[in-house]
C-alpha positions in Angstrom: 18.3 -2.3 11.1 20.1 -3.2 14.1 20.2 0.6 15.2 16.2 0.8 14.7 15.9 -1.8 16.9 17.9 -0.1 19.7 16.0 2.8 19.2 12.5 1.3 18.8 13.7 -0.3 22.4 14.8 2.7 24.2 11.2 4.7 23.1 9.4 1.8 24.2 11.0 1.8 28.1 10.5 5.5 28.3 6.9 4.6 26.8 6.1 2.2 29.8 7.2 4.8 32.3 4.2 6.9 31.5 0.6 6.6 32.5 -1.6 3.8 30.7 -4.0 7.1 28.9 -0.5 8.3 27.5 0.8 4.4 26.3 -2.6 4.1 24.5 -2.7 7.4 22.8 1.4 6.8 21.9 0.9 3.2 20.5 -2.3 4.8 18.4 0.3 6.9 16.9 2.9 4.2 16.5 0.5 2.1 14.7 -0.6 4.8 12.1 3.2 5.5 11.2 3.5 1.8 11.0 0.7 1.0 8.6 2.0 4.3 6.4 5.8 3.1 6.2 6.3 0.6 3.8 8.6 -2.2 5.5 11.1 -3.7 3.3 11.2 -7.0 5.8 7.5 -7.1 5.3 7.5 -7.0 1.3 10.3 -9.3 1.1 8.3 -11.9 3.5 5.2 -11.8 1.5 7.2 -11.9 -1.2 9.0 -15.1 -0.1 5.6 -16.7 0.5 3.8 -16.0 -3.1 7.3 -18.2 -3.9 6.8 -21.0 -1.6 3.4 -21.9 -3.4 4.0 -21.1 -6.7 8.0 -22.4 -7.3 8.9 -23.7 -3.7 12.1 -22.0 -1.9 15.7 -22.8 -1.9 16.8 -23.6 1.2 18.3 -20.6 1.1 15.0 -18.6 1.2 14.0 -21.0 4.0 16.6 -19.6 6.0 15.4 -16.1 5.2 12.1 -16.9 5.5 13.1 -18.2 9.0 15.0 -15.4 10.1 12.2 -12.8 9.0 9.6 -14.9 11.1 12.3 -14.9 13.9 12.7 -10.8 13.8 8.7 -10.4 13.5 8.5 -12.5 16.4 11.0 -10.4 18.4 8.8 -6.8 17.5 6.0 -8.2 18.5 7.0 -9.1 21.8 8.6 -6.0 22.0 5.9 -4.0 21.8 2.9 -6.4 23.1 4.6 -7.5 26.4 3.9 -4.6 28.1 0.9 -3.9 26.9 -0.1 -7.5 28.2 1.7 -6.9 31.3 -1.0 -4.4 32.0 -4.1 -6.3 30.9 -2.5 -9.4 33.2 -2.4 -6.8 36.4 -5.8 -5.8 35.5 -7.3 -9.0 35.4 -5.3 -10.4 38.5 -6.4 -7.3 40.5 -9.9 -8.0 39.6 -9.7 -11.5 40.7 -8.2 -10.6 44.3 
């Protein structure tokens, strides 16, 4: 996991070195391979939460559950900040 997390970070920098036209179509892209590729993180956090309301969760799972919330946290930042970088720049250009 650790290694698709360097990787995802290295395609993202040489993603925000290119033109906002080319990010867009790229993160279209990204986002259809996404919602095709089952994530195992994904099941096992939905799976965690069915639990939660129907046995409750050792503290174990909390600390899975935790951790899972922790690394979604972590691609989403990943991937947004830039993204919002640009729509901040926009709107503060506007404004001056």
């Amino acid at each position: 996991m650790e290694r698709k997390t360097k990787l995802f970070s290295a395609a993202i920098k040489q993603v925000q070195a290119l033109p906002p036209e080319r990010q867009n179509a790229i993160a279209k892209v990204i986002l259809a391979e996404l919602r095709e590729e089952p994530n195992p993180a994904t099941a096992r956090f939905q799976q965690l939460i069915k639990t939660k309301y129907t046995k409750g969760l050792t503290s174990e799972e909390v600390a899975e559950m935790k951790s899972l919330e922790a690394s979604f946290y972590a691609s989403d930042e990943a991937f947004y900040r830039p993204i919002l970088d640009r729509v901040e720049r926009k709107i503060a250009s506007q404004k001056s």
